[in-house]
VOGU-3710 file (C-alpha; in Angstrom, 3 decimals, decimal comma):
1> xxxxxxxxxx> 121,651/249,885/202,037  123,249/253,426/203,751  124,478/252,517/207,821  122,746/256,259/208,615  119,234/255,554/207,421  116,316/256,526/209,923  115,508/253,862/212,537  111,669/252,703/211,730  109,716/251,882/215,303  106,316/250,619/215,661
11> xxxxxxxxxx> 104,293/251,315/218,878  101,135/248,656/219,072  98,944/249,482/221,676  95,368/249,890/222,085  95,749/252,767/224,175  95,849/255,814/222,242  97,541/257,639/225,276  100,231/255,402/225,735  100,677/255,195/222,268  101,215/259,565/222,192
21> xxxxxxxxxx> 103,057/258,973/225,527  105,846/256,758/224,267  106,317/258,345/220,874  106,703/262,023/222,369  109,069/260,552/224,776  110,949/258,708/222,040  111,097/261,919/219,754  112,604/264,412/222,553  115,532/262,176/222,856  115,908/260,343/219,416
31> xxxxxxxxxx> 115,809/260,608/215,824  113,185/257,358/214,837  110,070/257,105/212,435  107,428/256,166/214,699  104,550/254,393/213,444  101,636/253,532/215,270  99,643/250,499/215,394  95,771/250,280/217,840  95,547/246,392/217,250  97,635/243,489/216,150
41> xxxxxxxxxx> 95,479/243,223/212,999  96,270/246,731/212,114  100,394/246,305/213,153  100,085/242,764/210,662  98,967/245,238/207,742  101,834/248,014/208,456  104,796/245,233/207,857  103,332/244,065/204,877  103,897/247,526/203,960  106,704/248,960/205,825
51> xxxxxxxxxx> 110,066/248,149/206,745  110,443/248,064/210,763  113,259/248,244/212,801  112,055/247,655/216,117  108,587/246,751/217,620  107,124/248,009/221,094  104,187/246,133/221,650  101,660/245,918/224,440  100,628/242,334/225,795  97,302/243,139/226,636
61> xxxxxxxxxx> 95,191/244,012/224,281  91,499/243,018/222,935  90,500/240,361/219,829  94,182/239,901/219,356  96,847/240,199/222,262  100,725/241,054/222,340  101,440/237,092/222,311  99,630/236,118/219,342  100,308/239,250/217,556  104,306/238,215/218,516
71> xxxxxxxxxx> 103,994/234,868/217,299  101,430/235,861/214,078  104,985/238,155/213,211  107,808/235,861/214,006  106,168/233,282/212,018  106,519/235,341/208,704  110,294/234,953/207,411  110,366/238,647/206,034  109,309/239,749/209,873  110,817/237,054/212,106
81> xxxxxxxxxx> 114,398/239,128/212,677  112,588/242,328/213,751  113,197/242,509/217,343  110,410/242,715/219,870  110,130/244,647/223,425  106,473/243,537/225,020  104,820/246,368/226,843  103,197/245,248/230,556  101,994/246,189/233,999  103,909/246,077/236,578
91> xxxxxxxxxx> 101,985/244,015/238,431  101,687/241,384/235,352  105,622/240,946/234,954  106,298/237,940/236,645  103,012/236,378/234,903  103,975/237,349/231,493  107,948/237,222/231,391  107,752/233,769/230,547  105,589/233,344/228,546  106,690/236,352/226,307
101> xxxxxxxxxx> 110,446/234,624/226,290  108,731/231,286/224,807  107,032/233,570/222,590  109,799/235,048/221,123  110,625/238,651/222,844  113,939/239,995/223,513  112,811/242,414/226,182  109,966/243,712/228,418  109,498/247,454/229,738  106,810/247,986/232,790
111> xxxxxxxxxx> 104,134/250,717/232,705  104,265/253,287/234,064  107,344/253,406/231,441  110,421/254,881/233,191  111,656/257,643/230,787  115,388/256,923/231,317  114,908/253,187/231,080  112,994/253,518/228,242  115,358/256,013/225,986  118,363/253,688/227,684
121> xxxxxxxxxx> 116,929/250,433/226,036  115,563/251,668/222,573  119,294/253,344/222,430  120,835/250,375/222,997  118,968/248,218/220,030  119,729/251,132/217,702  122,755/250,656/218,209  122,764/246,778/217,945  120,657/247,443/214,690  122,961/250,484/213,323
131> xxxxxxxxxx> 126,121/247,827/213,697  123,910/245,475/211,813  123,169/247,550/209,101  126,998/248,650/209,133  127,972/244,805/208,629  125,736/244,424/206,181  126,702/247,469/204,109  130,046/246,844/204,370  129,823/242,841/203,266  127,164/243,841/200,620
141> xxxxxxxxxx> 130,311/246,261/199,585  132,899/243,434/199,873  130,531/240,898/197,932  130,154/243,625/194,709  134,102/244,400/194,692  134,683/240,455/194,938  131,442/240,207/192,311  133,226/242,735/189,831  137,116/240,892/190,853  135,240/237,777/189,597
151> xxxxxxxxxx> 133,602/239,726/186,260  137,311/240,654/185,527  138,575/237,381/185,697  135,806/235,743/184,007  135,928/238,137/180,698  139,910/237,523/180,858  139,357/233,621/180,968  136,383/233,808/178,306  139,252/235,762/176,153  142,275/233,246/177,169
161> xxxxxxxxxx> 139,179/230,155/176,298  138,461/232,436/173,074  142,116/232,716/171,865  142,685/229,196/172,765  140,018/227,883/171,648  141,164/229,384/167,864  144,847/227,483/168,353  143,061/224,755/168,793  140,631/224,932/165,925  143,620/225,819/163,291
171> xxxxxxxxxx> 145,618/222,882/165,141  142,781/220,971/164,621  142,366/221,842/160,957  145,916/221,238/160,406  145,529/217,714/162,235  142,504/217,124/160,186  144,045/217,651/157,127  147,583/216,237/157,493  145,138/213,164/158,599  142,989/213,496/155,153
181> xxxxxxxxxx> 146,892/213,529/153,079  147,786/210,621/155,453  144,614/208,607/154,395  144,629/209,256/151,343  148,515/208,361/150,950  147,638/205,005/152,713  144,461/204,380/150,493  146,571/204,856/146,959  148,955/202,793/148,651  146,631/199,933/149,178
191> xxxxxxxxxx> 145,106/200,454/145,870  148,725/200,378/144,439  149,156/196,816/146,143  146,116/195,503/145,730  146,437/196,600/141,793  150,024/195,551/141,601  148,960/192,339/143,023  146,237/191,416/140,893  148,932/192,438/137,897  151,573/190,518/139,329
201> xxxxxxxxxx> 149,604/187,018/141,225  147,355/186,859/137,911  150,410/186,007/135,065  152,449/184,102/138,107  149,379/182,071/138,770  148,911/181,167/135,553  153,073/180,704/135,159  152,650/178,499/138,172  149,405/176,396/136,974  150,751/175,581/133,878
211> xxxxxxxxxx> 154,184/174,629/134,646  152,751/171,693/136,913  150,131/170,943/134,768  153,390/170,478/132,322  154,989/168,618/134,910  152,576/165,750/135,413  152,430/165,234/131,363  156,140/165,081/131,239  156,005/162,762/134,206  153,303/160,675/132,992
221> xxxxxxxxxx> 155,367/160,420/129,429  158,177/159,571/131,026  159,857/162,833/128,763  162,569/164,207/131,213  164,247/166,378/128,851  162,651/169,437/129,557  161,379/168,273/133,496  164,562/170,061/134,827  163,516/173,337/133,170  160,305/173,304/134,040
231> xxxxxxxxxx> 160,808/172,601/137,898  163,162/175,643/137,684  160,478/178,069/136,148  157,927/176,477/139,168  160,636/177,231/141,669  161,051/180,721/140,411  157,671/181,426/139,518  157,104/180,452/143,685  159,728/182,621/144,938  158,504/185,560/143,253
241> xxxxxxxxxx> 155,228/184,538/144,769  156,547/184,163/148,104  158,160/187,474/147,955  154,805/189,523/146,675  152,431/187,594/149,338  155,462/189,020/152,005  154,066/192,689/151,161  150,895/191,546/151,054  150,604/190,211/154,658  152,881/192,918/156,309
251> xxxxxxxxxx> 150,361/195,398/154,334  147,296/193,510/155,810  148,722/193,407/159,442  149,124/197,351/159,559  145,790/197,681/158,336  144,539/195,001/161,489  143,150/192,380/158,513  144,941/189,426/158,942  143,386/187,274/161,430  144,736/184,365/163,011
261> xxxxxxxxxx> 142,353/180,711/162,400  144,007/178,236/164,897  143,847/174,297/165,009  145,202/171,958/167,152  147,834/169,898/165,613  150,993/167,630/166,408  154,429/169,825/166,922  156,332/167,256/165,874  154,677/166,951/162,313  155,137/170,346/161,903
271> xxxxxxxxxx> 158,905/170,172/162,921  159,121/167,563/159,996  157,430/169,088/157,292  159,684/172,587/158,157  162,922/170,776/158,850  162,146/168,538/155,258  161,346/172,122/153,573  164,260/174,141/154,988  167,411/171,478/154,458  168,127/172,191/150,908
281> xxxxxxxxxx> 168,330/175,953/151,613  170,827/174,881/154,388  172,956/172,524/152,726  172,909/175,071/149,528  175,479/176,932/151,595  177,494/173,947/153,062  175,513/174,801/156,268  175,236/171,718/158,866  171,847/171,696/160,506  171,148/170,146/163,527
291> xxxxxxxxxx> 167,621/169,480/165,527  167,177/169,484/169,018  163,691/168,659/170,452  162,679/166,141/173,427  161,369/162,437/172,109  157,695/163,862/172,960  156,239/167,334/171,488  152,987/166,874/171,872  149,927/168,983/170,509  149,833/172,947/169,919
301> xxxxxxxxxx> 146,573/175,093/168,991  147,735/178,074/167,179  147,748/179,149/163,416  149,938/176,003/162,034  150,081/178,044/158,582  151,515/181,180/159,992  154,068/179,263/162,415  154,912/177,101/159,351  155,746/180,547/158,076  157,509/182,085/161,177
311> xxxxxxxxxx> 159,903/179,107/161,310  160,945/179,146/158,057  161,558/182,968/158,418  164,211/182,066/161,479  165,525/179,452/159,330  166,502/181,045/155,527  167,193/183,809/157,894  169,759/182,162/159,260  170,615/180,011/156,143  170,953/182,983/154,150
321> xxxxxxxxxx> 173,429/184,534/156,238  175,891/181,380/157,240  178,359/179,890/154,908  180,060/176,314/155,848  178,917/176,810/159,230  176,428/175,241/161,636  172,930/175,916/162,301  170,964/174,787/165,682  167,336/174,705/165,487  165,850/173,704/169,551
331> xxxxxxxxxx> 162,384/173,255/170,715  161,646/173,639/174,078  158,444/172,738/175,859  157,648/174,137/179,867  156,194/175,839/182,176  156,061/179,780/182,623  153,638/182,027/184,921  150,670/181,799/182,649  150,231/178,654/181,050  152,650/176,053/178,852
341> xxxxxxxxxx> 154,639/178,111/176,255  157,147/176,662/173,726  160,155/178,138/172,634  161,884/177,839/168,752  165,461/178,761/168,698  167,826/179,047/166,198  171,287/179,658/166,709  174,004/180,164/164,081  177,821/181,033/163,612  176,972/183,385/160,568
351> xxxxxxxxxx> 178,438/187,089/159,871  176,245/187,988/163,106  174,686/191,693/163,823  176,074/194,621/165,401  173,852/196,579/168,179  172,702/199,490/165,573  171,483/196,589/163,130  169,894/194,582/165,929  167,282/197,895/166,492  166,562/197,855/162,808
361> xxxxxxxxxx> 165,889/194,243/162,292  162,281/193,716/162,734  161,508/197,137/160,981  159,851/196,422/157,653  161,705/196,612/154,455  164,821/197,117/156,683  167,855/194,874/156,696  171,076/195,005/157,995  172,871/198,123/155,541  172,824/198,554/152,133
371> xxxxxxxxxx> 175,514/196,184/151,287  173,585/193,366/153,062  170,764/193,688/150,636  173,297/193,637/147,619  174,687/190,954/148,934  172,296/188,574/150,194  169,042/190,124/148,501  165,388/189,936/150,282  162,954/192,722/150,904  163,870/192,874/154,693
381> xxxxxxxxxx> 160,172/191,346/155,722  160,314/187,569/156,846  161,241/189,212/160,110  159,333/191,926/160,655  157,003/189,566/159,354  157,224/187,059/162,253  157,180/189,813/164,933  153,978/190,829/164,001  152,461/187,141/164,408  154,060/186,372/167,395
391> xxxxxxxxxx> 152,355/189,609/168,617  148,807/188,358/167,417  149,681/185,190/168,911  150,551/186,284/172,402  154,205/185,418/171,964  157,353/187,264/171,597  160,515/187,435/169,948  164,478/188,249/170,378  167,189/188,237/169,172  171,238/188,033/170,476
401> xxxxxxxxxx> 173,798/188,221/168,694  177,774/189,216/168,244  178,993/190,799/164,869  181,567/187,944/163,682  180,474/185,462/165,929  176,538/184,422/164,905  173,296/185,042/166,213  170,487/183,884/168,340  166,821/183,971/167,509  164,188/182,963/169,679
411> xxxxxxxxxx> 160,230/182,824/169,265  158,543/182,276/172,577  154,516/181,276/172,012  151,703/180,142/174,293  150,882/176,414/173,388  147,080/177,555/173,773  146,104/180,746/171,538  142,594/182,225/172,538  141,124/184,330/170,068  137,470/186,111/170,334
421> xxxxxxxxxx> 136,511/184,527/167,318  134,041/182,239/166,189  135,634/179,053/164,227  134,018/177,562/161,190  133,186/173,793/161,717  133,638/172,137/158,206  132,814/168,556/158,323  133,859/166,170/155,903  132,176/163,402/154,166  133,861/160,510/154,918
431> xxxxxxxxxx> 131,804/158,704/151,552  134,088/158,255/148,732  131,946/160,269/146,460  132,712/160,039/142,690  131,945/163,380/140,376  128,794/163,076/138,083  128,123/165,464/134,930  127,356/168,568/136,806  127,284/171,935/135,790  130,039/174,685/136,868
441> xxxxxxxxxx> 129,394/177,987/135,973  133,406/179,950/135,936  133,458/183,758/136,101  136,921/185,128/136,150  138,497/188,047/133,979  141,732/186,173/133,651  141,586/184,385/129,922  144,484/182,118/131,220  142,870/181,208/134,495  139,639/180,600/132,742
451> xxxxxxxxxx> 141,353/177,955/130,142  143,143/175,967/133,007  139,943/175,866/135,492  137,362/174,700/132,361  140,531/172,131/131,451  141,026/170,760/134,647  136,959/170,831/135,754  136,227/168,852/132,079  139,243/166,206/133,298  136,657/165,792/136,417
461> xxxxxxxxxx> 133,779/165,631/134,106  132,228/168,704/134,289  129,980/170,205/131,799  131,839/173,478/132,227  130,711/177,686/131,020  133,060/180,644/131,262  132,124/184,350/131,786  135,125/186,849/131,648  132,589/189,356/133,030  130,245/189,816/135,614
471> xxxxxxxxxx> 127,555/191,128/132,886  128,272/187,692/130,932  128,252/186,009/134,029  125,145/186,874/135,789  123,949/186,035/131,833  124,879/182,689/132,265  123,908/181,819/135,864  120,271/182,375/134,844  120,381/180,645/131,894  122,123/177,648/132,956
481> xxxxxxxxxx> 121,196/177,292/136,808  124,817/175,601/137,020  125,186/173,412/140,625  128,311/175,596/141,482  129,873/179,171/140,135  133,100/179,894/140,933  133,983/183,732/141,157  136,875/185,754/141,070  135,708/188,754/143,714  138,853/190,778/142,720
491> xxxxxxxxxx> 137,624/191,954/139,593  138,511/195,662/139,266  135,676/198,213/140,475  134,982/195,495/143,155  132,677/194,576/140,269  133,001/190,671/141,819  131,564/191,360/144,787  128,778/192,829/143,835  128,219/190,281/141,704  128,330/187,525/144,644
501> xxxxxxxxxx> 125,814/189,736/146,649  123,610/189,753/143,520  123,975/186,013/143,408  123,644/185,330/146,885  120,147/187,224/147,211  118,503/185,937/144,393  116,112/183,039/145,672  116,558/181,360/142,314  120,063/180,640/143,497  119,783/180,240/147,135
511> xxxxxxxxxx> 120,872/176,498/146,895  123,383/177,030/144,236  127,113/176,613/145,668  128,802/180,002/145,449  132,254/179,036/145,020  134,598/182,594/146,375  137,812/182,619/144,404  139,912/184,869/146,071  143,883/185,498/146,355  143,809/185,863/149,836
521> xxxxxxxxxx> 143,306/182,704/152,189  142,550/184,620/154,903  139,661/186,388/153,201  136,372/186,514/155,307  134,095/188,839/153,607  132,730/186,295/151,468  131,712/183,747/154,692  129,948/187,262/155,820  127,600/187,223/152,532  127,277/183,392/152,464
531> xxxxxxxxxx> 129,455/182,100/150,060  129,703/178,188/150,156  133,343/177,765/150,200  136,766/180,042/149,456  139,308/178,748/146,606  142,743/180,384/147,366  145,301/181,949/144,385  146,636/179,780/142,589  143,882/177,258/142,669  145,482/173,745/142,559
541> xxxxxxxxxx> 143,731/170,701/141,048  143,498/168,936/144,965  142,189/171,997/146,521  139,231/171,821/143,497  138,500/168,377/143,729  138,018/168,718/147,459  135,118/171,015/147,114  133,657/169,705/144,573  133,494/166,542/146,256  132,599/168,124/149,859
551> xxxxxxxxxx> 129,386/169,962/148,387  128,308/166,637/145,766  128,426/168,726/143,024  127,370/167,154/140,263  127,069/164,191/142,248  123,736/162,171/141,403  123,784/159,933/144,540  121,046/162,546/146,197  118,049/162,511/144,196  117,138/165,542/142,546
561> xxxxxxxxxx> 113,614/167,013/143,331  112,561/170,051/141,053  110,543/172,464/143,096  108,249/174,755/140,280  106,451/177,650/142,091  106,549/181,318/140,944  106,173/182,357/144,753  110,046/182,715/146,698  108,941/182,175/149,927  106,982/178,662/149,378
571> xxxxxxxxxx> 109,388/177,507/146,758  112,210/178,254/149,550  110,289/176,680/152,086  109,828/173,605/150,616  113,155/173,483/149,371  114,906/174,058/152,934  112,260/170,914/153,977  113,504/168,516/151,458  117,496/169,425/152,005  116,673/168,650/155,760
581> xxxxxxxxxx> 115,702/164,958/154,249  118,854/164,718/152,637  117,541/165,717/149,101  119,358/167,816/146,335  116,604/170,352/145,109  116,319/172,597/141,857  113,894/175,268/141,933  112,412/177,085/139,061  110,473/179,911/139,292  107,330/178,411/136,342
591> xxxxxxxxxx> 107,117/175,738/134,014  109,271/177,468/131,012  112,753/177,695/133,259  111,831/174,138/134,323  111,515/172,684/131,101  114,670/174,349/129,437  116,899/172,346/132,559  115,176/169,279/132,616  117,130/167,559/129,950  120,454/168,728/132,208
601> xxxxxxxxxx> 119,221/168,352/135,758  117,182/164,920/135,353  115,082/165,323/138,346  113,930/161,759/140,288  110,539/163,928/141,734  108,952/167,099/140,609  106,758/169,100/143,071  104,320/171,431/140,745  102,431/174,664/141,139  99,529/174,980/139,043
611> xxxxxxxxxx> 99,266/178,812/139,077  102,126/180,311/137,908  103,086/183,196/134,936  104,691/182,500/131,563  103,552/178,829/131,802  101,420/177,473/134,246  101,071/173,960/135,903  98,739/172,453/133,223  100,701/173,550/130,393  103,528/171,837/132,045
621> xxxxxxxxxx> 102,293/168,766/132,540  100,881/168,584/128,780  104,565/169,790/127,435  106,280/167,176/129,871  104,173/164,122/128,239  105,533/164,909/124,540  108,695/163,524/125,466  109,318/160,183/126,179  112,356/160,328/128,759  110,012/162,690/130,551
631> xxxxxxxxxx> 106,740/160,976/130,493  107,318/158,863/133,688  108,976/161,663/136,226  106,754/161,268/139,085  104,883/164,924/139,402  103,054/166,144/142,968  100,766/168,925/142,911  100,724/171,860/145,192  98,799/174,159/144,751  96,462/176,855/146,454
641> xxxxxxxxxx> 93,603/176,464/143,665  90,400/174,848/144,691  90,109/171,783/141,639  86,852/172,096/139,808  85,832/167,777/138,786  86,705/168,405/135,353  90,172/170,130/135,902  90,887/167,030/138,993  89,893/164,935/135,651  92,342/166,260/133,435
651> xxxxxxxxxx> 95,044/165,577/136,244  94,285/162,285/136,921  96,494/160,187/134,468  99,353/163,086/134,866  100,159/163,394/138,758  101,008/161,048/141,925  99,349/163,654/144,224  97,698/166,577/144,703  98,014/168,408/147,886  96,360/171,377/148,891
661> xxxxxxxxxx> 98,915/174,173/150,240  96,787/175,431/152,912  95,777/172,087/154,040  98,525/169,573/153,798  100,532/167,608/156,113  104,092/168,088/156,075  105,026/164,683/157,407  102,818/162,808/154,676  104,417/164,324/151,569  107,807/163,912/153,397
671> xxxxxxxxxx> 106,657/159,919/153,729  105,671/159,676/150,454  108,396/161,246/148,733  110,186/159,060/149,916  108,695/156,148/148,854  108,376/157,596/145,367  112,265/158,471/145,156  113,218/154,994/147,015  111,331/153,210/144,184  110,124/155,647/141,500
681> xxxxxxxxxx> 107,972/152,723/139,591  106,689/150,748/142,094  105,248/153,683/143,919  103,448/155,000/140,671  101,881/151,521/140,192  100,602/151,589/143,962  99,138/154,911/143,139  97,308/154,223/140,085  95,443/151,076/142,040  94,782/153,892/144,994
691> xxxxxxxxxx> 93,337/155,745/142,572  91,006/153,153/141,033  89,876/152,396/143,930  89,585/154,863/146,371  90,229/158,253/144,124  92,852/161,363/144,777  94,459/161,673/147,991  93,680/165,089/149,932  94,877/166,089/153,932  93,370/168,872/155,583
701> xxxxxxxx> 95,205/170,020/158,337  97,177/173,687/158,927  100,477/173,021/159,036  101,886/174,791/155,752  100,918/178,236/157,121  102,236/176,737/160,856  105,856/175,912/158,666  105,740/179,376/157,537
//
């Protein structure tokens, strides 16, 4: 827009003489481009065409006067800033003036139009409208320089953003691969330790296993001679133990696996078993130990085997480092800000710590100097160690101490720990069950391992099968059906664990206690899949018999019902109903797998599908009356096959039952099974009358597919 453009005015009147009149007057004394309008109608058409500056328009005028025509063009945004000037008689002013305000004029001139007063007002609104147009022009002119200011600036902060943005990229490149060396460095190193443990725990377990199993011969002979040696090579063979499980757990904690599994316990026990563990390392040294602890502890819930572990940190600590001196070992139980916390102190008058190795004593694989290490040996852990679970246990530790003078360790812990975890509820059977001839199915790639576990499981009576590979094993599992399988998941190429998911999907196995064998306690991988139970590195002859006798493996107390049906989802089904009646089940998939474990699993009941592959129901039944010991195992039918006469015939002197799977009730079989297992001979004899005198027993209600 150029300040010095030509002023556009538009004369509406319907008078063509006052129309010439006020443009000749208008062009003697101004420069304007004067357009001319006869009606409101036509001066509506010219500003949808034109651009106008300034409107004289007369009020009275036919069809369409100067009001309406005023408000038809203040009413249109694009028109309602033009100024307008209404043209009237004299004699009409006072009438009109307003009215035209309301309307939306800015002036009014009276006809006759006085020359003077007429040039005098149009000059004034060019003026008005020529300062308009100057502001305009001259903030349009300030809006492009600050548009163009803010170009500039925008194209040097895209190039700055651009530049940066390519630091940031080869930073991040750099990052991304000192991160790849970094995780890689950390993943050979946990391959090196989980290697060098498996190399290391496998010949020390089996160093370990032996030597007791030694020891309780000896002891049982009453041959002492070589009882001293043998306790030394278990002490040893423990120590070295102790020392690779130390790398083991600080290696876990750095990588966030270890988790903490709290119970609530008596302090005081604990205090015992620690004090009772610790006193021969103390009085090794002619070391004086005292114990100071009020007459009442009380209870704790925390991890007992990790604060077993923390205490006897503090303690060989100090034991290692005091000679014919005296060690203090305080509990404390109060009050702080947040709950009941107890303190464990131990105090000594040992060589003591300077400042420098105070900073460095809970770093791992750190001790005191060089010297230190020769000296007193260690792999600078047990600390750094028991830092870590005090952290994971909400607690804290410190230390004080003077060089020459002793030191001052103290553990402070909650007496509550809260973890977001859900616990495992084991419960016990309180029955003192004895072990029957089971079947345990071992698959471990340690030869050593695998002699001692199928020694000490025949001691218990086991009928017992090694596999030294998971090939071999998964061989064995479906040849055997054994009540438990024990696996060793840290087989290289993780080749275990895929071998427990195998197992653990397989319906054929799906009440077959998986037994994880693992060499770390706090393992919980194998509770994610479904394992049964978790046997810890080494595995001792207690910590067997417990589990054994916790699942009633091999134990022939619970009657054994064989479940034959070549269809997963029934057989399961049925299975899952008579385990929630307290009944040990076997299930094989048709009558040939049956057969080939009946000899071994002895079942009290069998429940029979007629229509199966390989060999069906009838072929069953006719193989299972060739042998005597078989003969009189109570068989129910279940089956989805409608029973021509003849084929109900053939049945009749075979089976107890025959129930229809679409049309059976649940309850029923449940009541009768049990009176067949309760009394296996009795209950045939009551059946054969029922069936001389009323015939087969049938039910016909829905609840089989309802169960499903």
């Amino acid at each position: 827009m150029s300040p010095i453009e030509t002023l556009n005015l538009l004369i509406v009147d319907d008078n063509k003489n006052n129309r010439f009149t006020l443009k000749t007057l208008i062009q003697e004394y101004l420069q304007a481009n004067i357009l001319e309008a006869d009606s409101g109608i036509m001066a509506l058409k010219i500003l949808l065409k034109e651009k106008i500056d300034l409107i004289l328009l007369d009020v009275q005028m036919p069809d369409m006067d100067g009001f309406e025509t005023a408000q038809a063009i203040l009413a249109r945004k694009k028109t309602q800033h033009i100024p307008i000037v209404f043209l009237t008689a004299a004699y009409k002013t006072e009438e009109f003036m307003q009215k035209g305000f309301e309307v939306g004029a800015v002036d009014y001139l009276t006809k006759p139009i006085d020359k003077l007063q007429l040039i005098h007002r149009i000059k004034t609104y060019t003026r008005f409208i020529e300062q308009d147009r100057l502001h305009k022009f001259e903030l349009e002119r300030k809006v492009q320089e600050r548009t163009t200011e803010l170009l500039d600036a925008r194209n040097e902060l895209e190039k700055r953003v651009a530049e940066r943005t390519a630091e940031l990229y080869l930073a991040k490149q750099k990052a991304e691969e000192a991160k790849t060396l970094a995780e890689s460095a950390n993943l050979s190193k946990s391959q090196f330790l989980a290697n060098m443990s498996h190399e290391l725990r496998t010949p020390l377990n089996a160093i370990i296993g032996y030597s007791e199993m030694l020891t309780e011969e000896i002891e049982e002979a009453e041959e002492a001679t070589y009882l001293d040696d043998l306790k030394k090579i278990l002490a040893a063979a423990k120590h070295l133990l102790g020392l690779i499980n130390d790398i083991l757990d600080i290696s876990k904690i750095e990588a966030g696996k270890m988790e903490l599994a709290p119970e609530t316990f008596e302090l005081s026990t604990l205090i015992d078993e620690v004090v009772s563990t610790i006193r021969p390392l103390v009085e090794k040294k002619a070391n004086h130990l005292t114990v100071k602890r009020p007459t009442r502890l009380g209870v704790m819930h925390t991890d007992m085997v990790k604060l077993r572990q923390m205490l006897l940190n503090l303690l060989s600590n100090s034991a290692k480092f005091t000679e014919h001196g005296n060690i203090c070992f305080e509990i404390q139980r109060h009050h702080a800000e947040h709950g009941e916390r107890i303190t464990f102190s131990v105090a000594d008058n040992g060589i003591g710590m300077t400042t420098e190795q105070q900073k460095k004593l809970f770093q791992p694989f750190t001790q005191a100097d060089a010297s230190t290490t020769r000296r007193y040996g260690g792999t600078g852990l047990g600390l750094a160690i028991t830092r870590k679970f005090a952290d994971m246990m909400g607690g804290t530790i410190s230390v004080d101490s003077e060089f020459g003078q002793g030191s001052l360790l103290t553990i402070s812990l909650p007496s509550q720990v809260h973890i977001k975890t859900e616990e495992i509820s084991q419960e016990v059977s309180l029955s003192d069950l004895l072990p029957g001839h089971g079947i345990v199915l071992v698959i471990e790639d340690d030869v050593n391992l695998c002699s001692l576990l199928k020694m000490e499981l025949s001691q218990l009576g086991y009928a017992v099968a090694i596999a030294t590979t998971p090939a071999d094993g998964a061989k064995l599992a479906n040849k055997l059906r054994p009540d438990a399988i024990l696996i060793d998941v840290q087989m290289p190429n993780q080749e275990g664990w895929r071998l427990l998911a195998t197992l653990k999907s397989d319906s054929r196995y799906s009440h077959t206690r998986l037994l994880m064998v693992s060499m770390d306690e706090n393992d919980q991988r194998g509770y994610a899949i479904g394992v049964t139970d978790c046997l810890t590195k080494p595995v001792k002859r207690e910590q067997l018999i417990s589990i054994l006798e916790k699942y009633h493996i091999g134990d022939d107390s619970q009657k054994l019902v064989m479940v034959i049906d070549d269809e997963d989802l029934l057989r399961q089904t049925m299975a899952t109903i008579l385990e929630m009646e307290g009944w040990r089940v076997f299930q094989a998939e048709n009558g040939q797998v049956a057969l080939e474990h009946l000899e071994v699993k002895k079942p009290t009941l069998i429940l029979l599908d007629l229509n199966m592959p390989v060999m069906d129901g009838f072929e069953f039944l006719n193989r299972l009356q060739e042998r005597e010991a078989w003969r009189y195992i109570p068989v129910i039918v279940l089956s989805a096959r409608h029973l021509s006469p003849s084929e109900q015939a053939r049945l009749h002197n075979y089976v107890e039952t025959i129930y229809h799977k679409e049309s059976y009730h649940k309850e029923d079989l449940v009541v009768h099974l049990h009176k067949l297992i309760s009394d296996p001979t009795k209950a045939r004899l009551a059946e054969k009358e029922e069936r001389m005198g009323i015939g087969r027993i049938t039910h016909t209600t829905q609840e089989y597919k309802a169960l499903l």
